[in-house]
TIGU-330201 format. One record per residue (C-alpha): residue in three letters; x, y, z. Coordinates in Angstrom, 1 decimal. Last residue first. Layout:
<rec><residu>ala</residu><c1>X</c1><c2>Y</c2><c3>Z</c3></rec>
...
This chain:
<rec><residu>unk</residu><c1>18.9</c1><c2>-4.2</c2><c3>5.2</c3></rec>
<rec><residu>unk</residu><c1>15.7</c1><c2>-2.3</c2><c3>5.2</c3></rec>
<rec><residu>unk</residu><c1>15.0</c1><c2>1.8</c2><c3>5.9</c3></rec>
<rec><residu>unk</residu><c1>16.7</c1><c2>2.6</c2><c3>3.0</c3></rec>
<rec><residu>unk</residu><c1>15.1</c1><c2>0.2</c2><c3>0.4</c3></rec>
<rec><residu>unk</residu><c1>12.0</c1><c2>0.9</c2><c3>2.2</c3></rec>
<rec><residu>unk</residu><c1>11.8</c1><c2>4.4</c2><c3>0.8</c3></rec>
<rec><residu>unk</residu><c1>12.1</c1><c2>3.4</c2><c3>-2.9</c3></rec>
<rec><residu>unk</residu><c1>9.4</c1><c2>0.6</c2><c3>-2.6</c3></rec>
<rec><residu>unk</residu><c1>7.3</c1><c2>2.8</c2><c3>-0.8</c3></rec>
<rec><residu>unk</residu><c1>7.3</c1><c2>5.6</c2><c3>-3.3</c3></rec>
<rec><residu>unk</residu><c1>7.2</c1><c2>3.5</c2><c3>-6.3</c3></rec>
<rec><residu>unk</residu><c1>3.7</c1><c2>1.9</c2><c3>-4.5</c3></rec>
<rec><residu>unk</residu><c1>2.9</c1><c2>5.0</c2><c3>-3.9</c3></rec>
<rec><residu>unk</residu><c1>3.4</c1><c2>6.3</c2><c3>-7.3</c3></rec>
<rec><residu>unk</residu><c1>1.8</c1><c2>3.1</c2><c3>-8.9</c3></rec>
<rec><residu>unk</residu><c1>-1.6</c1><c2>4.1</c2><c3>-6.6</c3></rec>
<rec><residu>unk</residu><c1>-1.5</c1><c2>7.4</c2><c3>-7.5</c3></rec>
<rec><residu>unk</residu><c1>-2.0</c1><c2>6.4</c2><c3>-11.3</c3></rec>
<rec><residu>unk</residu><c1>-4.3</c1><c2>3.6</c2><c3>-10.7</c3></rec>
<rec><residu>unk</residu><c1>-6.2</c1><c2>5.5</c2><c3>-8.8</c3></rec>
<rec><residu>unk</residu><c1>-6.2</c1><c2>8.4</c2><c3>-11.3</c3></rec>
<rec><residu>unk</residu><c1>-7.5</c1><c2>6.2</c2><c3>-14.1</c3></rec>
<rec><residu>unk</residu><c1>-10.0</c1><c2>4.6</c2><c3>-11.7</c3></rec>
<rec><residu>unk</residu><c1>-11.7</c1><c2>8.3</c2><c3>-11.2</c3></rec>
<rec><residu>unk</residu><c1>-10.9</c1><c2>9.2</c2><c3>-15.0</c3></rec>
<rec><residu>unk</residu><c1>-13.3</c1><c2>6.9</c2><c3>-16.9</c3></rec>
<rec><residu>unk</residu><c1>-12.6</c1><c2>4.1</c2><c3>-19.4</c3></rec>
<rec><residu>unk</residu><c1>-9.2</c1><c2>3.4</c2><c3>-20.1</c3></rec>
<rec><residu>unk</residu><c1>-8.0</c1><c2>2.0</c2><c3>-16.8</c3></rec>
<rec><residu>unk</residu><c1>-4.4</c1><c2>1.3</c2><c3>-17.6</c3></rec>
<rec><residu>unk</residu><c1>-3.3</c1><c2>-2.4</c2><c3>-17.6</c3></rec>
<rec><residu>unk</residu><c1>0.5</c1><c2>-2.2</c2><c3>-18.2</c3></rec>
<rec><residu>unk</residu><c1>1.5</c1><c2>0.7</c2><c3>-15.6</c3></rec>
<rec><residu>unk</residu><c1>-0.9</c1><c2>-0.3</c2><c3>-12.9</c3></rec>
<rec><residu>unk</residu><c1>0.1</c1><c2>-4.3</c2><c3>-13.6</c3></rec>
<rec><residu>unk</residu><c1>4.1</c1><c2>-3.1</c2><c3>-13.0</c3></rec>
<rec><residu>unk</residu><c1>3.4</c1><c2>-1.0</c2><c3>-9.7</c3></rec>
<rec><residu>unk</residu><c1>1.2</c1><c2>-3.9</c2><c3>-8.6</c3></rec>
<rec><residu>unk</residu><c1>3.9</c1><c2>-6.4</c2><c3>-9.2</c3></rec>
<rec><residu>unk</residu><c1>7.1</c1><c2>-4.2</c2><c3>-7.8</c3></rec>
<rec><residu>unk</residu><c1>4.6</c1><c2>-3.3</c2><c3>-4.9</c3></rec>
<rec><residu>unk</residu><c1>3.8</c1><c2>-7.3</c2><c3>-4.3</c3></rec>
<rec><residu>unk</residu><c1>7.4</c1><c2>-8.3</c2><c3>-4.6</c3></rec>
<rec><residu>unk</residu><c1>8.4</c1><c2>-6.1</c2><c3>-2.5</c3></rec>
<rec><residu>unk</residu><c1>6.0</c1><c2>-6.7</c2><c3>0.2</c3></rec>
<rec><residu>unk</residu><c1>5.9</c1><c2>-10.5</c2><c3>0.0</c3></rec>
<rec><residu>unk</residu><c1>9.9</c1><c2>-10.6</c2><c3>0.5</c3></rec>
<rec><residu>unk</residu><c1>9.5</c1><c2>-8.3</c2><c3>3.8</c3></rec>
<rec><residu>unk</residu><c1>9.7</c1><c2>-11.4</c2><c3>6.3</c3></rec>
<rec><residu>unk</residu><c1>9.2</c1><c2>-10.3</c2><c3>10.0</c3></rec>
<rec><residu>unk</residu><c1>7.9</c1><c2>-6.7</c2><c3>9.3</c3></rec>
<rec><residu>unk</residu><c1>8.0</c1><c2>-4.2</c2><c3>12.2</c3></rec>
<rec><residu>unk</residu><c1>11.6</c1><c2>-3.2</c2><c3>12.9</c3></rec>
<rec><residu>unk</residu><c1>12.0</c1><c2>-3.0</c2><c3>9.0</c3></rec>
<rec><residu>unk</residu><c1>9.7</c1><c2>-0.9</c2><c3>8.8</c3></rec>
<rec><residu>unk</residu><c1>10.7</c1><c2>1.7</c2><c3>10.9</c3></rec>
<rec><residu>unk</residu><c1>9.6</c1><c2>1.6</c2><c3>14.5</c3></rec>
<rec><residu>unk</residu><c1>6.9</c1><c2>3.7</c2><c3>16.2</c3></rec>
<rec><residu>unk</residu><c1>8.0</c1><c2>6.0</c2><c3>19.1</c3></rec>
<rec><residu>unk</residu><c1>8.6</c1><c2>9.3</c2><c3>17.3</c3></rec>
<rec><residu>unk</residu><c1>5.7</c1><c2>8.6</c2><c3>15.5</c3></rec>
<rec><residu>unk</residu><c1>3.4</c1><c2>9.0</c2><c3>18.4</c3></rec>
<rec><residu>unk</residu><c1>0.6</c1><c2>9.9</c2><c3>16.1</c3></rec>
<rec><residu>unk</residu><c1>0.9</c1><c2>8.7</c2><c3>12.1</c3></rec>
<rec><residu>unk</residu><c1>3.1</c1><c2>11.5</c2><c3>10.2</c3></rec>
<rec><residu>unk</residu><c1>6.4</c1><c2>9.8</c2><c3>10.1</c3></rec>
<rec><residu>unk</residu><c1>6.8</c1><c2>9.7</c2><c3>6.4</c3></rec>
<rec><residu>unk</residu><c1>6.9</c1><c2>5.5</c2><c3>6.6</c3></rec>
<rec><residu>unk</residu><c1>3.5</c1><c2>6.0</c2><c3>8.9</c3></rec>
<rec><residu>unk</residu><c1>1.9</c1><c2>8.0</c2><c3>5.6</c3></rec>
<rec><residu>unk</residu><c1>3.1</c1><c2>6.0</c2><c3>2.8</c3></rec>
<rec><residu>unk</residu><c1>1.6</c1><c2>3.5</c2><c3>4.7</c3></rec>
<rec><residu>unk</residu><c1>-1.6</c1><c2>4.7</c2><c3>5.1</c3></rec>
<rec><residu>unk</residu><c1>-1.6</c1><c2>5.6</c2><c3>1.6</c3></rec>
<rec><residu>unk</residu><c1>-0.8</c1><c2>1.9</c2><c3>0.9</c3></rec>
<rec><residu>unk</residu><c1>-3.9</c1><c2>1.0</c2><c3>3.0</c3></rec>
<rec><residu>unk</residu><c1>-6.3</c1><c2>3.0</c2><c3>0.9</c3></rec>
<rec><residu>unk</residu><c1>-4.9</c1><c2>2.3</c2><c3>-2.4</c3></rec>
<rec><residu>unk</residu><c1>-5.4</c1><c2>-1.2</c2><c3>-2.6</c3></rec>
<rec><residu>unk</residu><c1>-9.0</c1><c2>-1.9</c2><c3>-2.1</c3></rec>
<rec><residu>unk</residu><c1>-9.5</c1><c2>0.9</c2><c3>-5.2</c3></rec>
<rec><residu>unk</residu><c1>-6.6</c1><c2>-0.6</c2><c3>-7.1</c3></rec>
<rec><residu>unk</residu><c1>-8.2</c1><c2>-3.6</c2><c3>-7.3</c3></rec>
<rec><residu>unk</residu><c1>-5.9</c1><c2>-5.7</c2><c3>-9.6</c3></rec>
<rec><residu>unk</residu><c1>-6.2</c1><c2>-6.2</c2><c3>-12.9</c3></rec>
<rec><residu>unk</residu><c1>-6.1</c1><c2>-10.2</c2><c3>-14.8</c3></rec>
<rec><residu>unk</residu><c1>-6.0</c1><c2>-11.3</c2><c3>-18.4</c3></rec>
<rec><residu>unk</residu><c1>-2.3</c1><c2>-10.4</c2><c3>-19.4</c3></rec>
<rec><residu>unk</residu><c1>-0.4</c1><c2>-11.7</c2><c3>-16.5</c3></rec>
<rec><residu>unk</residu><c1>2.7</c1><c2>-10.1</c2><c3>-17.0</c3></rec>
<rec><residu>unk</residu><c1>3.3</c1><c2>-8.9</c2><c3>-13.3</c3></rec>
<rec><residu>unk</residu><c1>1.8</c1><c2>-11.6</c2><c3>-11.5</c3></rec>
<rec><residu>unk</residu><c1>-1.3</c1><c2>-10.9</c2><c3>-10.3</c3></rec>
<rec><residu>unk</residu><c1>-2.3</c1><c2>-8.6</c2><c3>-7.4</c3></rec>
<rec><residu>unk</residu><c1>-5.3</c1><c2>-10.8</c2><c3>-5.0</c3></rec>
<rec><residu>unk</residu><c1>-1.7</c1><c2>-11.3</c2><c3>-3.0</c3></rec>
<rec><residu>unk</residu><c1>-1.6</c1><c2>-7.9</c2><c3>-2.6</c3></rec>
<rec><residu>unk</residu><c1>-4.7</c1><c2>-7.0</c2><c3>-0.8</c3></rec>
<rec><residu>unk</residu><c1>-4.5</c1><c2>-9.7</c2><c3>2.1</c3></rec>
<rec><residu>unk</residu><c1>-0.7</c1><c2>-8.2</c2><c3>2.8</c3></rec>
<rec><residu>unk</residu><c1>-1.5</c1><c2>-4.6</c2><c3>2.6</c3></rec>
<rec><residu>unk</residu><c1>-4.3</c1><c2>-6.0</c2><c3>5.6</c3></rec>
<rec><residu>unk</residu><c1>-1.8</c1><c2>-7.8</c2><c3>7.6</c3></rec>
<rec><residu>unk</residu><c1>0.5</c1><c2>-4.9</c2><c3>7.2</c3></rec>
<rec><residu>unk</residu><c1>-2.3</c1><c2>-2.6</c2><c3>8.3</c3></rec>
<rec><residu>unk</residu><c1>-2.5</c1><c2>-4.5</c2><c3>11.4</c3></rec>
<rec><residu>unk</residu><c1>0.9</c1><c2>-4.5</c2><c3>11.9</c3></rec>
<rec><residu>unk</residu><c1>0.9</c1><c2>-0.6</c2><c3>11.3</c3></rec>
<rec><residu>unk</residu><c1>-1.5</c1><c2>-0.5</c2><c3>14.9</c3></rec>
<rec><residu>unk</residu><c1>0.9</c1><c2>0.6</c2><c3>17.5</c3></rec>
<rec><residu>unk</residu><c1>2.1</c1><c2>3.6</c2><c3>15.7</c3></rec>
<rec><residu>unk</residu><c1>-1.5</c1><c2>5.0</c2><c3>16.7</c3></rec>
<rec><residu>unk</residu><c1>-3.2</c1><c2>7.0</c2><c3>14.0</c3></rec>
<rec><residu>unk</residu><c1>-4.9</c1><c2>10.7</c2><c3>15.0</c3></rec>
<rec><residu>unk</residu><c1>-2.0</c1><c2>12.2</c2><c3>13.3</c3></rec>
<rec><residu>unk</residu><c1>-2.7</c1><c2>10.6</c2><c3>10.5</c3></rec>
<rec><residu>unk</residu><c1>-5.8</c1><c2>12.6</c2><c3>10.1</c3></rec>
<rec><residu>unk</residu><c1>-8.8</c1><c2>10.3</c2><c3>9.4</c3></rec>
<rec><residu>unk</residu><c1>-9.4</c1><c2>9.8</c2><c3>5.4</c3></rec>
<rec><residu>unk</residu><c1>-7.3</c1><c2>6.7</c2><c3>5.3</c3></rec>
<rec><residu>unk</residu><c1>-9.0</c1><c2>4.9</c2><c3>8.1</c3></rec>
<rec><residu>unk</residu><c1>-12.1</c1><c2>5.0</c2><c3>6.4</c3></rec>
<rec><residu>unk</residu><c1>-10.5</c1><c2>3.3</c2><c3>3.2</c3></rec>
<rec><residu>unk</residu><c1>-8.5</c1><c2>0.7</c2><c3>5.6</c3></rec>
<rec><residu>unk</residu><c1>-11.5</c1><c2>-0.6</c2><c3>7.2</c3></rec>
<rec><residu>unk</residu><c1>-12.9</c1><c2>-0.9</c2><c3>4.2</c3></rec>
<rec><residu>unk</residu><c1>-10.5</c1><c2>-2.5</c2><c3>2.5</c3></rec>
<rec><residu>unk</residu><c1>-10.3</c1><c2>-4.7</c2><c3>5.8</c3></rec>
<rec><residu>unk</residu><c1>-14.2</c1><c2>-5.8</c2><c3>5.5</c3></rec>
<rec><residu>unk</residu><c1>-13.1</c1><c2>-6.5</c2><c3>2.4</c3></rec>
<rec><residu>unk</residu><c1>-14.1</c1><c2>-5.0</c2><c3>-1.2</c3></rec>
């Protein structure tokens, strides 16, 4: 894991409240580090982390809700993001790789990879209205 992941992990068990609006381009820089280590969608041999992963998209799926502190001042997404064709693609890739390479082996990276494809889903269904 990243000094990012990390950052993102511990940052993801503090109260959203607590979270300046300020700060999602951080996070976007960090969602943006974590999914480019995704693979393509069909790429049989490789599986993301969806332990780095999930942190910062649940911080996400939290700012998009309006839950982070001072929401009523932050921006949505679209106001934020300069390019938004690495975000899509990423979610639609990680959301595709956590369907096709299940965790088999034990249920704590099972569920990861589960919650992690519903966020992504999530995301990718809210941004569509928030985005031109």
């Amino acid at each position: 894991m990243s000094t990012s992941s990390l950052l993102a992990y511990a940052l993801s068990s503090v109260s959203p409240a607590l979270l300046p609006p300020a700060q999602i381009n951080a996070l976007l820089v960090v969602l943006k580090q974590e999914l480019k280590m995704v693979p393509p969608a069909f790429s049989q041999d490789l599986t993301p982390s969806y332990e780095a992963i999930h942190p910062a998209l649940k911080l996400l799926n939290s700012y998009m809700l309006g839950q982070w502190g001072g929401s009523e001042d932050a921006g949505t997404l679209a106001d934020v993001m300069e390019d938004e064709t690495w975000f899509a693609n990423g979610l639609i890739d990680l959301a595709i790789c956590a369907e096709r390479h299940q965790p088999k082996s034990s249920q704590g990276p099972l569920q990861i990879c589960h919650f992690s494809r519903g966020i992504a889903l999530k995301i990718i269904l809210r941004s569509r209205h928030e985005m031109p």
